[in-house]
Backbone as a ProteinNet text record, in pm:
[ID]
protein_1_A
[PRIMARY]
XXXXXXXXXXXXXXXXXXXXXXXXXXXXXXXXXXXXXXXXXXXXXXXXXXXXXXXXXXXXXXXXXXXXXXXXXXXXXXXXXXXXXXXXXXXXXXXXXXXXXXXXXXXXXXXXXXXXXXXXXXXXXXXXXXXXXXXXXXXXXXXXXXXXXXXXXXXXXXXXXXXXXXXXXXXXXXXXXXXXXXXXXXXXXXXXXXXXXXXXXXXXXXXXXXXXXXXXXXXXXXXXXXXXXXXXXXXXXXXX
[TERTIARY]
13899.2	13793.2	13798.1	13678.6	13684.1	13565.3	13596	13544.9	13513.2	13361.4	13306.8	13331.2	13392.3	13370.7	13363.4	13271	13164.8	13122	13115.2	13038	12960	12939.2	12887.1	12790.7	12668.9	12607.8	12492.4	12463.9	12361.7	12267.7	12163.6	12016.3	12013	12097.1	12072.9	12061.8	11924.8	11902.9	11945.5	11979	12039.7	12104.3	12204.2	12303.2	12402.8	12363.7	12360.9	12321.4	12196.7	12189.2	12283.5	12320.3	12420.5	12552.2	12575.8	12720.2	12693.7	12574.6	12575.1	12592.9	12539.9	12478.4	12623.7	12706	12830.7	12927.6	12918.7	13026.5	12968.6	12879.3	12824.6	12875.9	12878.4	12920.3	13076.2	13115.8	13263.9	13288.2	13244	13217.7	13263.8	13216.8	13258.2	13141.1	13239.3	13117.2	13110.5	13203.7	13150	13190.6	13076.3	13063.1	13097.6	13185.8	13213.6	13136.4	13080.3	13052.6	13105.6	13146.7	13252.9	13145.6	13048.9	12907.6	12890.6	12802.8	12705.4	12605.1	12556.2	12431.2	12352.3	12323.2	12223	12237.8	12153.2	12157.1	12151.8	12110	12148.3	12052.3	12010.6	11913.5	11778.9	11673.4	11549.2	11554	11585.6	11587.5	11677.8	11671	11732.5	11709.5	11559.3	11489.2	11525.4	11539.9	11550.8	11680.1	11787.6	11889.3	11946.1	11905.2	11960.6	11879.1	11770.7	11727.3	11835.9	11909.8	11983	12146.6	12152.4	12286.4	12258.4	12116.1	12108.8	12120.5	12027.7	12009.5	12143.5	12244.9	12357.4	12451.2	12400	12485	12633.6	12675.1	12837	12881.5	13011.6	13095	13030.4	13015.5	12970.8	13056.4	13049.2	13094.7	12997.7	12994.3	12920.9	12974.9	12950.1	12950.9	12899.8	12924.1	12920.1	12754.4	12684.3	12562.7	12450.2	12497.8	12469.2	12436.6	12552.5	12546.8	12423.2	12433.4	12359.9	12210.8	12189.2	12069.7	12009.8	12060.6	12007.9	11999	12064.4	11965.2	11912.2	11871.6	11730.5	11811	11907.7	12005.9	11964.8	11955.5	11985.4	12069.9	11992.3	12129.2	12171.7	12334.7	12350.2	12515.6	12572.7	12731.4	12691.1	12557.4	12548.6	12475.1	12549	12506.2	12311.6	12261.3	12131.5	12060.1	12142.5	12114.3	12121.8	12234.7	12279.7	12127.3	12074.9	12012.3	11873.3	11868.8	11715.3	11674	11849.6	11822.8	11837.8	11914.8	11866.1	11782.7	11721.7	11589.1	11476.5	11433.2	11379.4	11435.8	11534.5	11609.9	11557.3	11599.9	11492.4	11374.6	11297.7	11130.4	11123.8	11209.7	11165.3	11256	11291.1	11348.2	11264.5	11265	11215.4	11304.8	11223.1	11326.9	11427	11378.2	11432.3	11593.2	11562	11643.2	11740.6	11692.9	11798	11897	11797.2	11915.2	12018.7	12055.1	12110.7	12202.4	12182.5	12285.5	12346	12316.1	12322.3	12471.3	12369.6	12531.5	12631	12641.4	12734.2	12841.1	12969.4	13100.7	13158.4	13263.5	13344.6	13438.5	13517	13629.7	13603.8	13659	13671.3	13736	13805.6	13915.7	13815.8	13834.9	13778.7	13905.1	13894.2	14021.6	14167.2	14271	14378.8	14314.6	14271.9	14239.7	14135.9	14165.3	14088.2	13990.2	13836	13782.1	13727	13712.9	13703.1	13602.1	13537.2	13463.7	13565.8	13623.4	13676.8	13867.5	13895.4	14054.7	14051.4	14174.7	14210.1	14254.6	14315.3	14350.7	14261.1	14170.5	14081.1	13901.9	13856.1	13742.7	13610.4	13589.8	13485.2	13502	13605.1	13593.7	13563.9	13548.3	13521.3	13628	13752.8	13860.4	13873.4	13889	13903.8	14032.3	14078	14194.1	14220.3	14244.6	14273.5	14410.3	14507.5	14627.8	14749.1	14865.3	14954.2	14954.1	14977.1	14966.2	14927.6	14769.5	14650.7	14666.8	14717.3	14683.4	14783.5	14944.8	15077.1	15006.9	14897.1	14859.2	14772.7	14662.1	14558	14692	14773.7	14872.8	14938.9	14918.6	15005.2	14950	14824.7	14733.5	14673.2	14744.9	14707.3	14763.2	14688.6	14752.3	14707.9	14704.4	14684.1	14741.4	14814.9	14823.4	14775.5	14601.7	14504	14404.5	14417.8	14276.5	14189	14079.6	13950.5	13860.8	13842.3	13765.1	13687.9	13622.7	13587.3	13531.8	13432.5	13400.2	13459.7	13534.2	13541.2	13479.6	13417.5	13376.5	13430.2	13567.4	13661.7	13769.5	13725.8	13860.5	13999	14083.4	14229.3	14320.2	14422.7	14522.9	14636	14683.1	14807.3	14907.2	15032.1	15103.5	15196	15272.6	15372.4	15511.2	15544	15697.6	15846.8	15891.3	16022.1	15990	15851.2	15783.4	15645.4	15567.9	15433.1	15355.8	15314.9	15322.2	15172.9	15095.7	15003	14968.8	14911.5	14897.8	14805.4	14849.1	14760.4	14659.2	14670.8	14630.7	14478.3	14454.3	14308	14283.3	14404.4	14408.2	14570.7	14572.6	14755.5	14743.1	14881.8	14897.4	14934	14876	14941.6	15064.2	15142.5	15279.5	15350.7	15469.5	15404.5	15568.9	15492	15651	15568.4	15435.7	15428.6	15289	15202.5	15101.7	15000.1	14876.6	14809	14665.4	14642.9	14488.6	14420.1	14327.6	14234.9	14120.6	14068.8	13980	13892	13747.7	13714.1	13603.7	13569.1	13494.6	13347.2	13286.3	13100.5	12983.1	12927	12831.7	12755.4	12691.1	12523.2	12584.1	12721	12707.2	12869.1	12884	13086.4	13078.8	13240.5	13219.7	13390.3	13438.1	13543.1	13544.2	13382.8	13391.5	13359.4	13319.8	13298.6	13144.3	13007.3	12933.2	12839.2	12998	12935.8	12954.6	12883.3	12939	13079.5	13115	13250.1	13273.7	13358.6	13379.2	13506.6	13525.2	13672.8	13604.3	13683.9	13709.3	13820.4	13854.1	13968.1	13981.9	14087.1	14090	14231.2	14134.3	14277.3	14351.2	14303.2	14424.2	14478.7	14488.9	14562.5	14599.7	14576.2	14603.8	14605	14543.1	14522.5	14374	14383.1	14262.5	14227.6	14113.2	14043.6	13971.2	13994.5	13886.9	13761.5	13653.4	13550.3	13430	13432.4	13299.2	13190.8	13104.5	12953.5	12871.4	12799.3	12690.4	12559.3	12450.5	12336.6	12239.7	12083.5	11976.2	11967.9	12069.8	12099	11951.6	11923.3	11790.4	11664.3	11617.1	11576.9	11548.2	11714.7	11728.5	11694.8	11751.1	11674.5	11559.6	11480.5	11319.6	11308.5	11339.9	11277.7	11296	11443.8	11469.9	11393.1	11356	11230.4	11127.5	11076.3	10912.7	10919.2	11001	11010.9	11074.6	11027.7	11087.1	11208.5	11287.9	11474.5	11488.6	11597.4	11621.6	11691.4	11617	11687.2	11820	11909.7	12062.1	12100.8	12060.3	12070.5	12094.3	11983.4	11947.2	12052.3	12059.7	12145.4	12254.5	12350.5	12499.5	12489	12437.7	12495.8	12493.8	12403.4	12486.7	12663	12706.2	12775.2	12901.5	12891.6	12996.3	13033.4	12955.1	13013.5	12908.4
13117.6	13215.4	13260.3	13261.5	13297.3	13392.1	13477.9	13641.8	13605.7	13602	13627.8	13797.9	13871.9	13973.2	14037.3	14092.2	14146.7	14266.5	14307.5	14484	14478.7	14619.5	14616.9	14508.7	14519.8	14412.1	14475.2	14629.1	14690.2	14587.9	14609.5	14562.3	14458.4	14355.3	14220.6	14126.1	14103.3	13975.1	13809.9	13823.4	13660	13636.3	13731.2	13707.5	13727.7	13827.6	13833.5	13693	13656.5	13527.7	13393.7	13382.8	13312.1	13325.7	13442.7	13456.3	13384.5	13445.7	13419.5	13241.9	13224.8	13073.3	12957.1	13038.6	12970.3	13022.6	13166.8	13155	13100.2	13039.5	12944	12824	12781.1	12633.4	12601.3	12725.4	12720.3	12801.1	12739.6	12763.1	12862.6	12990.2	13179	13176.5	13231.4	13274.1	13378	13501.9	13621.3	13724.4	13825.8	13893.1	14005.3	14121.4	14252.5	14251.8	14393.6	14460.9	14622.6	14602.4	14730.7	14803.5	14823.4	14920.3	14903.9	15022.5	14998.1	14874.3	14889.2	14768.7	14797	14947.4	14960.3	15014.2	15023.1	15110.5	15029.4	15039.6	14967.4	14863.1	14765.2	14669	14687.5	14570.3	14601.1	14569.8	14534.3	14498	14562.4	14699.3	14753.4	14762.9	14731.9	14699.9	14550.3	14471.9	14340.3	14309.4	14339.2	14388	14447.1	14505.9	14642	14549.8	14479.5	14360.7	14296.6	14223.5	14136.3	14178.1	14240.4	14343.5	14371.8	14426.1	14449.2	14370.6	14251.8	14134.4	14057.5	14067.3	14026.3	14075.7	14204.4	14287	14301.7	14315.1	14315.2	14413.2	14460.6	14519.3	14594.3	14715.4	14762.2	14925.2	14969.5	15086.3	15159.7	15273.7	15322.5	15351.6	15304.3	15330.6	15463.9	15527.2	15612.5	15588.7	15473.5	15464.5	15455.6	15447.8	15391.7	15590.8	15661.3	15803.5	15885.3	15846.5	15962.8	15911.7	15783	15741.7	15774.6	15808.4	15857.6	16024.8	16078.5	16226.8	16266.3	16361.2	16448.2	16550.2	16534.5	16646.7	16594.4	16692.1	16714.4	16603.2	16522.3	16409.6	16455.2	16504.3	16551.8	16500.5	16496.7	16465.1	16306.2	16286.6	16098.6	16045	15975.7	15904.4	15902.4	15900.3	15845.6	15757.9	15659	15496.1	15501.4	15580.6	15588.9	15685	15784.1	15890	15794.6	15770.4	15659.5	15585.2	15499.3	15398.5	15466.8	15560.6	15638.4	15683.8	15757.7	15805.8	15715	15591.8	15480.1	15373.1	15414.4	15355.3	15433.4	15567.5	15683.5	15650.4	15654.4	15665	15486.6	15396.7	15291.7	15250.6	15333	15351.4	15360.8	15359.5	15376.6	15533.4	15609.9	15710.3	15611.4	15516.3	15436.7	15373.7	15368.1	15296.4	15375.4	15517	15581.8	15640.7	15680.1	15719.1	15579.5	15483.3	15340.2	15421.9	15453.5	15456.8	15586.2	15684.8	15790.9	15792.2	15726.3	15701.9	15606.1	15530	15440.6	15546.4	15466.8	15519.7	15519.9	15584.6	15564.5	15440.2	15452	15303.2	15264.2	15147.5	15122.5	15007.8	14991.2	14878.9	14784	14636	14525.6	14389.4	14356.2	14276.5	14376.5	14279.8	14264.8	14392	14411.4	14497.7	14599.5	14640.6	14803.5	14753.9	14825	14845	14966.3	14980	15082.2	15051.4	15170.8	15164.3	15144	15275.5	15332.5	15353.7	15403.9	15481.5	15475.5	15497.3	15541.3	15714	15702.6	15844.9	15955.1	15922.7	15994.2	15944.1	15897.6	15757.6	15858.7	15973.6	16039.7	16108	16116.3	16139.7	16032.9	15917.5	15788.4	15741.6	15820.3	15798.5	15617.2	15586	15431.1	15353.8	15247.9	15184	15114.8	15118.6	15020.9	14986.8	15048.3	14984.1	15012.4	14942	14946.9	15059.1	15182.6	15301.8	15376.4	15341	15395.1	15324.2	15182.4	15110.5	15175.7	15201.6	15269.5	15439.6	15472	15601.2	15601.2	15458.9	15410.4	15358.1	15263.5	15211.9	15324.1	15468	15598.4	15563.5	15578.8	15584.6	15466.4	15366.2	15201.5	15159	15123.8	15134.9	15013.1	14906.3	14738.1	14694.4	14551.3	14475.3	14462.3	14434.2	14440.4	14510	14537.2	14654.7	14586.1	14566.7	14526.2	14673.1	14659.2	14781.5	14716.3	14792.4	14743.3	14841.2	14901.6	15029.4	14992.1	14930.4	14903.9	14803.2	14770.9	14605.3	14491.9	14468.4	14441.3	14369.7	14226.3	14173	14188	14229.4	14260.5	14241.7	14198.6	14197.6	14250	14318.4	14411.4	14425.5	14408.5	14353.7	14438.2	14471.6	14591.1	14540.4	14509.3	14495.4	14561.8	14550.1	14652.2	14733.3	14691.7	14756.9	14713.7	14755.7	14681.6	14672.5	14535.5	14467.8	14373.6	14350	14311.7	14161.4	14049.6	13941.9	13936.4	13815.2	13816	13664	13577.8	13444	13473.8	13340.7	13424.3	13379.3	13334.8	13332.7	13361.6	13443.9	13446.9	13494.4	13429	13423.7	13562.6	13573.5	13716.4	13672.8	13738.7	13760.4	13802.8	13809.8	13953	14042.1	14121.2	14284.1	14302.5	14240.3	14322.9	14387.3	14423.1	14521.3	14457.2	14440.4	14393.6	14473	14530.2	14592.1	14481.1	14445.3	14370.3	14428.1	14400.1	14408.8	14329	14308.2	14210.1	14154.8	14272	14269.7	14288.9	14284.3	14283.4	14171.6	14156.6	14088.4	14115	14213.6	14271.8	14315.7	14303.7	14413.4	14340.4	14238	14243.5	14312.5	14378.3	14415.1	14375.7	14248.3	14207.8	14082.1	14119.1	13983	13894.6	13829.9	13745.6	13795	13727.8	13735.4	13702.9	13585.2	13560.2	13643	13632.5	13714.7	13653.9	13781.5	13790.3	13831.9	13753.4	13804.7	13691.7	13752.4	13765.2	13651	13548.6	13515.6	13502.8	13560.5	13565.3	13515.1	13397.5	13277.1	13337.2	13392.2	13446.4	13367	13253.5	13137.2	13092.3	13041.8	12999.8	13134.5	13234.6	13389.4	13348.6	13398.3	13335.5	13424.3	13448.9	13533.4	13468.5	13399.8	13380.3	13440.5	13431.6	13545.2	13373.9	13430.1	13318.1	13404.9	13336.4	13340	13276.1	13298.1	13226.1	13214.7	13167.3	13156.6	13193.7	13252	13292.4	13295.4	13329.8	13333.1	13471.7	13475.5	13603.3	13656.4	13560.1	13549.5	13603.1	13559.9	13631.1	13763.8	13789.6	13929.4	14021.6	14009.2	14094	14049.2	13999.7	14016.4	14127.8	14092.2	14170.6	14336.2	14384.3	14478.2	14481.4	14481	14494.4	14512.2	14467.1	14443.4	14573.4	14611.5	14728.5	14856.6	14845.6	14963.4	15014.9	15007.6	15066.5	15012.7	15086.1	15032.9	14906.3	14875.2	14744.6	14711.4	14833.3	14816.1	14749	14785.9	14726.7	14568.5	14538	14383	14321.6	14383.9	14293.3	14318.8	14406.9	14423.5	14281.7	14215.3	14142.2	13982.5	13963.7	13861.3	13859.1	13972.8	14033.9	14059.7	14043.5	14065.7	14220.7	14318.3	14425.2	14542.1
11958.8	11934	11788.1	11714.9	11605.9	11519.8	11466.5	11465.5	11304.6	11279.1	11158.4	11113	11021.7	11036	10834.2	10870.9	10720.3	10682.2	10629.4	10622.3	10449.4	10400.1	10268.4	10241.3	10354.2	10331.3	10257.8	10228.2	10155.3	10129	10224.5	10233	10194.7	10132	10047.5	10171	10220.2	10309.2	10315.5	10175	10091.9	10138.4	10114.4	10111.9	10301.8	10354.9	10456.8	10564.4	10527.9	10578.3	10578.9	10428.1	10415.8	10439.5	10425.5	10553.1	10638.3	10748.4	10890.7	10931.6	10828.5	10809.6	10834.8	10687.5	10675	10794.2	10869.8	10990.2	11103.9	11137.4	11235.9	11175.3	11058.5	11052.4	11064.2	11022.4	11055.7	11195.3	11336.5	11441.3	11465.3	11382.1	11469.2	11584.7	11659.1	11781	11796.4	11727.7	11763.6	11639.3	11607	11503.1	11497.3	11395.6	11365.5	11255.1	11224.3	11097.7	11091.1	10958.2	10969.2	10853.4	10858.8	10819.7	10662	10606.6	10462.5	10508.9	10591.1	10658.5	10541.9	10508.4	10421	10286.5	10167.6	10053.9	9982.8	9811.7	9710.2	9689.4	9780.5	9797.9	9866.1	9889.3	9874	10044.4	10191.3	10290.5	10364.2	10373.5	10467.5	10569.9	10651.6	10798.4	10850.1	10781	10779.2	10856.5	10774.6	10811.8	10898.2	10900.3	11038.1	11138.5	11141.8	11277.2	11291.5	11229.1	11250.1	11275.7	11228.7	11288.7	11470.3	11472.4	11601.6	11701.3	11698.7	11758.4	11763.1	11662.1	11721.6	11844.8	11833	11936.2	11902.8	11807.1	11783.7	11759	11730.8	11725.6	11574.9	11581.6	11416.1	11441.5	11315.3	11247.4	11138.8	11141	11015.7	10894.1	10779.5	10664.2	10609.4	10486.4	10443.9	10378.8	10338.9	10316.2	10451.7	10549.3	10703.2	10699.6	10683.9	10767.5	10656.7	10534.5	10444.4	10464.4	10481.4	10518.8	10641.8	10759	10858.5	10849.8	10784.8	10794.3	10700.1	10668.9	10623.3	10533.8	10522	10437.1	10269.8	10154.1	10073.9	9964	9865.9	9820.9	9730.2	9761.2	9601.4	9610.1	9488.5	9521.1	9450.1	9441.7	9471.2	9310.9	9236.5	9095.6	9097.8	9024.5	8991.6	9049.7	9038.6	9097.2	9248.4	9274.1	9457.2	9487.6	9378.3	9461	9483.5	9385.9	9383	9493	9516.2	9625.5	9744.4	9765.3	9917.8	9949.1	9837.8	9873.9	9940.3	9826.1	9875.1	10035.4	10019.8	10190.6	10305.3	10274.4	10403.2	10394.2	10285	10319.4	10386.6	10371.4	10416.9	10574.6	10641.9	10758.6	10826.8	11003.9	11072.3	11137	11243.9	11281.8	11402.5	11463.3	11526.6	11466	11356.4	11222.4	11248.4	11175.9	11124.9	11265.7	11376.3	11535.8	11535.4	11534.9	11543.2	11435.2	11301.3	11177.4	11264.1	11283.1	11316.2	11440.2	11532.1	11635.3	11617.7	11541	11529.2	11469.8	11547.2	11553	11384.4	11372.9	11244.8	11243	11395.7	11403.2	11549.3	11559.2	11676.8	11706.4	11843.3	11868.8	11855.7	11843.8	11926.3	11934	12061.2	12124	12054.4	12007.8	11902.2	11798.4	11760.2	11599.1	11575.1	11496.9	11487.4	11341.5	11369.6	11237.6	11217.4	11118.9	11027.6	10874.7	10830.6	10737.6	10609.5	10603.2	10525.7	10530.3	10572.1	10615.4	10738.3	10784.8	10888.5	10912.5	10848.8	10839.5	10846.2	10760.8	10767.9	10750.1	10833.2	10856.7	10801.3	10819.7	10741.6	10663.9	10543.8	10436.3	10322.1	10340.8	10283.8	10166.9	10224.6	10107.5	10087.1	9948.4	9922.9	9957.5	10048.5	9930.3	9870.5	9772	9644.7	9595.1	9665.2	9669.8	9768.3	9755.4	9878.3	9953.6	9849.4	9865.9	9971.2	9903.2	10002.5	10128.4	10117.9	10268.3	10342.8	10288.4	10338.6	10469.5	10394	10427.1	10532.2	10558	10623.4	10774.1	10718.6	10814.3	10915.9	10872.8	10977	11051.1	11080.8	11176.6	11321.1	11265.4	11314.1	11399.5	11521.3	11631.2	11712.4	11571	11644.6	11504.9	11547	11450.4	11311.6	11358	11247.3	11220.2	11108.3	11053.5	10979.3	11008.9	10888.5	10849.1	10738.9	10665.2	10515.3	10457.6	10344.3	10264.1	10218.8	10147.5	9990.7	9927.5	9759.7	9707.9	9850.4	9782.3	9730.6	9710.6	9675.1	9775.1	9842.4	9932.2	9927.4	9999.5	9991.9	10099.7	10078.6	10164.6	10177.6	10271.9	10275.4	10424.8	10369.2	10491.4	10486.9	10594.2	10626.8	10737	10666.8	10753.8	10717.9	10664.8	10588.2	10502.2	10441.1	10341	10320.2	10230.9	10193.1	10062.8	10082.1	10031.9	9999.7	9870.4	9834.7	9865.5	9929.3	9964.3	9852.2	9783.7	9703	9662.1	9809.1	9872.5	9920.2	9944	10036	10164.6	10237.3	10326.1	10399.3	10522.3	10552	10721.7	10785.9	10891.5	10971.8	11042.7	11135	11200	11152.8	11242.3	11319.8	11389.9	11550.7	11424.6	11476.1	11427.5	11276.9	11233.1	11123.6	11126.6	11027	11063.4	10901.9	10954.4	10866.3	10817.5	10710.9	10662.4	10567.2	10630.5	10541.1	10512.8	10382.4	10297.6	10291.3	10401.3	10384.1	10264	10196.2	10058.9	10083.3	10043.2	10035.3	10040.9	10122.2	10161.2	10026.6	10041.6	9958.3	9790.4	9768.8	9642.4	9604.2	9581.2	9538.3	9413.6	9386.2	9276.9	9227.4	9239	9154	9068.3	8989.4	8919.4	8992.1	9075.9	9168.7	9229.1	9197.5	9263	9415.3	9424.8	9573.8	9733.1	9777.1	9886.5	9944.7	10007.8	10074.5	10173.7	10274.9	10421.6	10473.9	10560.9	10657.8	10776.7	10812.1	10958.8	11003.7	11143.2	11166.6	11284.9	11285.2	11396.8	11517.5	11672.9	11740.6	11781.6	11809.5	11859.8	11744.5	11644.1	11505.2	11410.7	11515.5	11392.5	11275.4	11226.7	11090.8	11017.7	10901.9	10858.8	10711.4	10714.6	10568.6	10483.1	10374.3	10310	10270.8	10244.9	10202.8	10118.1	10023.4	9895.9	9934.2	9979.1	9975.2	9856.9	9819.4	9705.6	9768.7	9713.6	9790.4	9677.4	9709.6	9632.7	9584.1	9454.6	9444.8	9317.1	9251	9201.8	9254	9399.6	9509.5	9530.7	9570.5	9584.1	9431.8	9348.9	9215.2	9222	9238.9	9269.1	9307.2	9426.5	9555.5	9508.7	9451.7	9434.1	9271.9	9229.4	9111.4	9167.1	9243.9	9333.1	9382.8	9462.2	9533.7	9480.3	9322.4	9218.8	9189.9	9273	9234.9	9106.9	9078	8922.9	8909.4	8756	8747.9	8739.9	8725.5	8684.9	8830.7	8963.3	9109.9	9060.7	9017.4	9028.6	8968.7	8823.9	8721.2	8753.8	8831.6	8878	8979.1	9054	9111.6	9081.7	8935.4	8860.6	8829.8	8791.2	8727	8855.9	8958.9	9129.2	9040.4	9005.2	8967.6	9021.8
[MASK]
++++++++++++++++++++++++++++++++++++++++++++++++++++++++++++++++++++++++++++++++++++++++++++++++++++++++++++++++++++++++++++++++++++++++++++++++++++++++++++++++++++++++++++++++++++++++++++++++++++++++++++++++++++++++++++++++++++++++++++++++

């Protein structure tokens, strides 16, 4: 059995597609998304169809929760306020109840996902290193954690201590404890513009990270056509 699993796919349909595309060819049959379905990009309805229609395992993101209510945007950069704004008015109320109830974490089989932390799953704290994962790990109460929120793929392993994987692919082991990072569909931001996502094989335990290439050309259209600013477009030449 083998588990396509993705998040930070912010509205980018391209790219999203081509995930889906490439974990069908590498025969996943069943899908997690650990949330940010939306924001940032020009297809946030699009999207959120196809999330649905899969029926899988999802989580909400911190762009998933501010987009479904009616509150006040403040706390949030220029660019973030722009594109949320334009994300609500292009929601359905249908849309936004779906963002609205989706959970913060949740088990599925073997492993726990999560947007953000564990520790603390709605404060949208980041992690970006052993540290942070050491702090995410109190809380973990399966083998494996997938999360994503930096945009940024990562691997982090815990057995006598912990410890940065720094491969892009590594085996689950039993007695140790694993947080993965599975990176960004709609938005990478480590230098690397292709999309990024996790499959994780339960009979060969085993977890890959994978780069896709997509019509990322496309997508800055689209997000020009539909007015957001251009800095949107040109960050994802740039995987920044």
């Amino acid at each position: 059995m083998k588990f396509a699993i993705f998040g930070d796919i912010h509205a980018n349909l391209e790219a999203l597609n081509a995930v889906l595309e490439d974990a069908s060819n590498h025969d996943c049959t069943h899908y997690v998304c650990i949330g940010d379905i939306v924001g940032y990009n020009a297809n946030p309805r699009d999207c959120l169809d196809i999330i649905r229609r899969l029926d899988c395992p999802v989580v909400k993101g911190n762009h998933d929760e501010v987009a479904s209510l009616d509150t006040e945007l403040v706390g949030l950069n220029p660019l973030a306020q722009h594109s949320m704004q334009w994300t609500r008015d292009n929601l359905s109320s249908d849309d936004k109840l779906y963002l609205r109830e989706l959970k913060l974490l949740r088990q599925v089989r073997d492993f726990t996902i999560v947007h953000a932390t564990l520790d603390s799953p709605s404060s949208w704290g980041y992690v970006t290193s052993k540290f942070d994962a050491l702090e995410s790990l109190g809380y973990q109460y399966t083998p494996v954690c997938f999360f994503g929120h930096t945009h940024v793929p990562a691997f982090y392993v815990k057995s006598l201590r912990i410890e940065e994987h720094s491969g892009k692919s590594l085996e689950i082991e039993p007695g140790k404890k694993y947080q993965i990072n599975v990176g960004s569909v709609g938005q990478p931001r480590d230098g690397d513009p292709r999309a990024s996502y996790c499959i994780y094989d339960l009979g060969a335990q085993r977890v890959i990270n994978r780069r896709i290439e997509y019509d990322i050309k496309r997508t800055q259209e689209k997000i020009l056509e539909a007015g957001l600013p251009k800095q949107l477009a040109e960050r994802l030449s740039d995987g920044k």
